[in-house]
C-alpha positions in Angstrom: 0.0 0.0 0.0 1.5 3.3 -1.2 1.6 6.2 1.2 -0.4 9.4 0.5 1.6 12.4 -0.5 2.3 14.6 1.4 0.3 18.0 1.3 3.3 20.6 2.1 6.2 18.6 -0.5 6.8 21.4 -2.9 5.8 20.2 -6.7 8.3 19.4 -9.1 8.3 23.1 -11.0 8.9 24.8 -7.7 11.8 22.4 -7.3 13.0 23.0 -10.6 12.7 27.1 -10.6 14.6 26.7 -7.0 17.8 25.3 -8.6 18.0 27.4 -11.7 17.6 30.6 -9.1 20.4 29.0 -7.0 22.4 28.9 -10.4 21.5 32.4 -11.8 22.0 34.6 -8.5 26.0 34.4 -9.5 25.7 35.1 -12.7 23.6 38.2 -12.1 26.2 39.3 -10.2 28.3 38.9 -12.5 26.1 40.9 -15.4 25.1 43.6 -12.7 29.2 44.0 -12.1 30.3 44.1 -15.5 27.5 46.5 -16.8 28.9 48.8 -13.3 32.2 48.6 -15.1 31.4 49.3 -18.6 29.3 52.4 -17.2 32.3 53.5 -15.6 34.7 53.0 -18.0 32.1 55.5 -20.5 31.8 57.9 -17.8 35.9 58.2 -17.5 36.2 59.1 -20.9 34.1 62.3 -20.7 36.1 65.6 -21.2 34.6 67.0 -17.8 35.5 63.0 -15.8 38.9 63.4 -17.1 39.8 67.0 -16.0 38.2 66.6 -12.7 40.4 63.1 -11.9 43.2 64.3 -14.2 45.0 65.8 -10.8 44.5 62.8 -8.8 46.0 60.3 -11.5 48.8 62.6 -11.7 49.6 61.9 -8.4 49.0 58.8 -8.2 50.7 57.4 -11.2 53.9 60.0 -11.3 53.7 63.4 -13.3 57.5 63.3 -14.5 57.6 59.4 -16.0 54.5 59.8 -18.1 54.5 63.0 -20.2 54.9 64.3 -23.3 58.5 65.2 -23.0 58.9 65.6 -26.7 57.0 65.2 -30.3 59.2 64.3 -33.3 57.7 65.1 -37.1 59.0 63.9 -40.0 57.6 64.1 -43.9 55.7 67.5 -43.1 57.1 69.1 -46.7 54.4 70.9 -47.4 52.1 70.6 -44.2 52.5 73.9 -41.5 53.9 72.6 -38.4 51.6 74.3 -36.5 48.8 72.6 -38.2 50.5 68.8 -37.1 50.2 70.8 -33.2 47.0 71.4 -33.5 46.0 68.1 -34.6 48.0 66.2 -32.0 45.8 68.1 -29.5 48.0 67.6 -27.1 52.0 69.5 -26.3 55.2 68.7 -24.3 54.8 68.4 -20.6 50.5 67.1 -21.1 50.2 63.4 -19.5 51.2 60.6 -22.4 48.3 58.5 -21.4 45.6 61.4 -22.4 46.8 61.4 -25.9 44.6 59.7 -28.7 46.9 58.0 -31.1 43.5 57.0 -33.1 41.9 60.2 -32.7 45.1 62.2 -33.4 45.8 60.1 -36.6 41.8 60.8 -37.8 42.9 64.6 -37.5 46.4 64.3 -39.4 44.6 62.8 -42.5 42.4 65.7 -42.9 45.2 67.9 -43.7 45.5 69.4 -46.8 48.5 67.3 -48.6 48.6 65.0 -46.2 47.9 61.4 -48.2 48.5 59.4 -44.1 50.1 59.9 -41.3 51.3 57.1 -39.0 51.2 58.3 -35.0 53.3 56.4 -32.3 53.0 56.8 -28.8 56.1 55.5 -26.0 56.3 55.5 -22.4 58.9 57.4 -22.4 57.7 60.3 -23.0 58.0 61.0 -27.0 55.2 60.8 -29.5 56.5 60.2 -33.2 54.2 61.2 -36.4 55.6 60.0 -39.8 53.5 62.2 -42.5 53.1 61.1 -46.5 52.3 63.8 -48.3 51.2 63.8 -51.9 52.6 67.0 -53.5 50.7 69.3 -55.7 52.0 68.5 -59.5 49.6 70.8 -61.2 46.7 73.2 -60.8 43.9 72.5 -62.9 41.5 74.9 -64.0 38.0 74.0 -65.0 34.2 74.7 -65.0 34.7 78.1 -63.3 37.5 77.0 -60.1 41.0 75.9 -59.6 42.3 72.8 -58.1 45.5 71.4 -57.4 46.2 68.2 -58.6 49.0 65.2 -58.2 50.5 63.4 -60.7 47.8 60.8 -61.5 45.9 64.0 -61.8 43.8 63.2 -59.1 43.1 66.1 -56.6 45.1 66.5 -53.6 43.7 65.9 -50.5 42.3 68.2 -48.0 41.9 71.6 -50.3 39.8 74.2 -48.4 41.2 77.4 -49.3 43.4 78.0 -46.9 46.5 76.2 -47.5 50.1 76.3 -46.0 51.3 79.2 -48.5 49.3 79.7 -51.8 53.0 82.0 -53.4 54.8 78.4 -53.3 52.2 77.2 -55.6 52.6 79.9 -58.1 55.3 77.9 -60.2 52.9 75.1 -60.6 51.8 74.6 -64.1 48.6 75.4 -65.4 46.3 72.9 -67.8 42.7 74.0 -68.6 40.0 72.0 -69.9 37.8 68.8 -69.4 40.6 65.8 -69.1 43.5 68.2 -68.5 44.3 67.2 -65.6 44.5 63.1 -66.2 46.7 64.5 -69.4 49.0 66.6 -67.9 51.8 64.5 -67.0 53.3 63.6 -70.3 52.8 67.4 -71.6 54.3 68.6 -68.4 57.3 66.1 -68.6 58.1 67.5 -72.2 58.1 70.8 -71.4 60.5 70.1 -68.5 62.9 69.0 -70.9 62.4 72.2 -72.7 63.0 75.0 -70.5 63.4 77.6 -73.1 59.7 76.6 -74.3 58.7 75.9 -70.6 59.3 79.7 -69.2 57.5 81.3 -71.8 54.2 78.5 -71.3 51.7 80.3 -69.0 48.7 77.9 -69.5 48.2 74.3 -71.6 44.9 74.4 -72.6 43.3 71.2 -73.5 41.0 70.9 -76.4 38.4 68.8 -77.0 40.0 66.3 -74.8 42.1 65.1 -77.7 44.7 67.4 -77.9 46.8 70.7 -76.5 47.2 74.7 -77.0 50.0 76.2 -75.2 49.2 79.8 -74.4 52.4 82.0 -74.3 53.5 84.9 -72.0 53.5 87.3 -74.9 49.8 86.5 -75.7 50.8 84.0 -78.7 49.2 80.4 -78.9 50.9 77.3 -79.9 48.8 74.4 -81.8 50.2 71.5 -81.0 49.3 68.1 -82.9 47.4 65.5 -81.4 49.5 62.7 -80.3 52.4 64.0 -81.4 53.0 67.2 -78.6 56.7 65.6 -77.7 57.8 66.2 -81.0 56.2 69.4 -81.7 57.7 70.9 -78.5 61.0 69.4 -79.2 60.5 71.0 -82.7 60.0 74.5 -81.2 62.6 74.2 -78.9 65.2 73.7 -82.3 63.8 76.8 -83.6 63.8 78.9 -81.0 67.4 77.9 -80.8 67.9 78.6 -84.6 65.9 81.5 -85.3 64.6 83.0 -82.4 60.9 82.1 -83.1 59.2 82.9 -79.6 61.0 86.5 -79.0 59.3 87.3 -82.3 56.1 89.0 -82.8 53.7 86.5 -83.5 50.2 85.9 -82.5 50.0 81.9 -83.8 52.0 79.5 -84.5 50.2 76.2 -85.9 52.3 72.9 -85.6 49.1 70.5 -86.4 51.3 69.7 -89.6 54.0 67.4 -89.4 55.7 68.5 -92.5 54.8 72.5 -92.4 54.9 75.2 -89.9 52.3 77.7 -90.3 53.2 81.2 -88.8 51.0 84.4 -87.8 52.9 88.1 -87.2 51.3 90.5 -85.9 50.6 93.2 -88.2 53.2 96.1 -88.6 52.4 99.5 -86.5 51.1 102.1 -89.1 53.8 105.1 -90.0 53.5 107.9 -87.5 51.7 110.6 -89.1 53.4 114.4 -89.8 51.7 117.1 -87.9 50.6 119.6 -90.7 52.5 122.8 -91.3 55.0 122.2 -89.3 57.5 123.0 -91.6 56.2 125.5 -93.0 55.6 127.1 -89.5 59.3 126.5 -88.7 60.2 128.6 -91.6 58.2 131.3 -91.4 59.7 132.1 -87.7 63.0 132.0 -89.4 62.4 134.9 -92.0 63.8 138.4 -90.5 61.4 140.8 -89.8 61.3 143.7 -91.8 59.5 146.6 -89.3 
């Protein structure tokens, strides 16, 4: 005979729902803490946390071990020192472990020329920022604006106006036109090779996207042939030499032909006219009077 059950033995859920609580209550804990810490850990990085407990880690950790004691920039050609400063956010004699290397690196690659910048941080005191820049090779002009461009002819980086010294740029070369700035390269290699034809170029005009005008100081223009501007310029350059051709009074000089060179002087100044009766006033004066 089986004996009754007893009316107060808990039922097999209760028992059940017991354990797991028995089990949870630690892990709980263990949420509750680490969701304490992670607040915390948020709450130290605000600007108003860190300057109020600034003073005390100071103290505690040793203000002459860990800061700045010195920040070391290389590559900055073309970037304003001052500008890789400000950037850092931070100076010599500010505590090293305030400094953002990601943060400060963000900054750095917003700079005008500045392709990346690679920021290290040491204990010891020194922060060390390695800039590549990507010089201006060109400025291009089109639809109404300038821009300076690299190489590939792509625009440099970080153009807003207010660059390190616009005068250093002045000796850039100018290109003009839709597409002159992914052709400028090879025009701008040949007329290095040219300086007598490259001092008196002011502007390489691109037309139709197919080929190039060179505008001269003098107000002449120079029709080069497409596909063919190496030897063209070479050309000029041989009769310059020769003959003198671009210290000469022309207006055009039309090298579309390979076997001709078509020339355009600028027309002759009219004679200076003789003021009427002035000779016969001069000799009228030098009759003797007769009274």
């Amino acid at each position: 005979m089986r004996a009754a059950p007893r009316p107060d033995r808990p039922s097999r859920l209760k028992l059940f729902l017991r354990r797991q609580k028995r089990l949870l209550r630690p892990v709980g804990g263990l949420v509750f803490i680490g969701l304490l810490a992670t607040g915390g850990w948020y709450a130290l990085q605000m600007p108003v946390v860190q300057e109020q407990i600034s003073p005390l880690r100071d103290r505690l950790l040793g203000t002459n071990a860990l800061r700045v004691t010195a920040i070391n920039i290389t590559g900055a050609n073309l970037t304003d020192e001052n500008a890789v400063l400000q950037a850092l956010n931070t100076r010599v004699g500010a505590p090293i472990l305030s400094f953002s290397v990601s943060g400060a690196r963000e900054r750095l690659n917003a700079l005008p020329f500045v392709d990346h910048a690679s920021v290290a941080r040491h204990l010891s005191g020194e922060i060390d920022v390695t800039l590549v820049e990507r010089p201006p090779y060109a400025v291009w002009q089109h639809q109404g604006h300038f821009e300076l461009i690299d190489r590939l002819g792509k625009p440099v980086p970080g153009q807003d106006g207010s660059t390190k010294d616009a005068a250093a740029f002045l000796h850039l070369p100018l290109v003009v036109g839709d597409g002159a700035n992914l052709a400028a390269s090879g025009l701008i290699d040949t007329l290095l090779q040219e300086p007598e034809v490259r001092s008196r170029v002011t502007a390489a005009v691109r037309v139709s996207d197919r080929r190039w005008n060179l505008s001269l100081r003098d107000g002449a223009t120079v029709l080069l042939p497409e596909g063919e501007e190496a030897p063209a310029i070479h050309r000029l350059a041989v009769f310059q030499a020769s003959t003198h051709l671009l210290d000469r009074p022309v207006v055009l000089i039309d090298m579309r032909l390979p076997d001709r060179l078509t020339i355009r002087e600028l027309p002759p100044p009219p004679p200076a006219e003789t003021a009427p009766n002035q000779t016969a006033g001069a000799s009228k004066s030098a009759q003797p009077s007769t009274h």
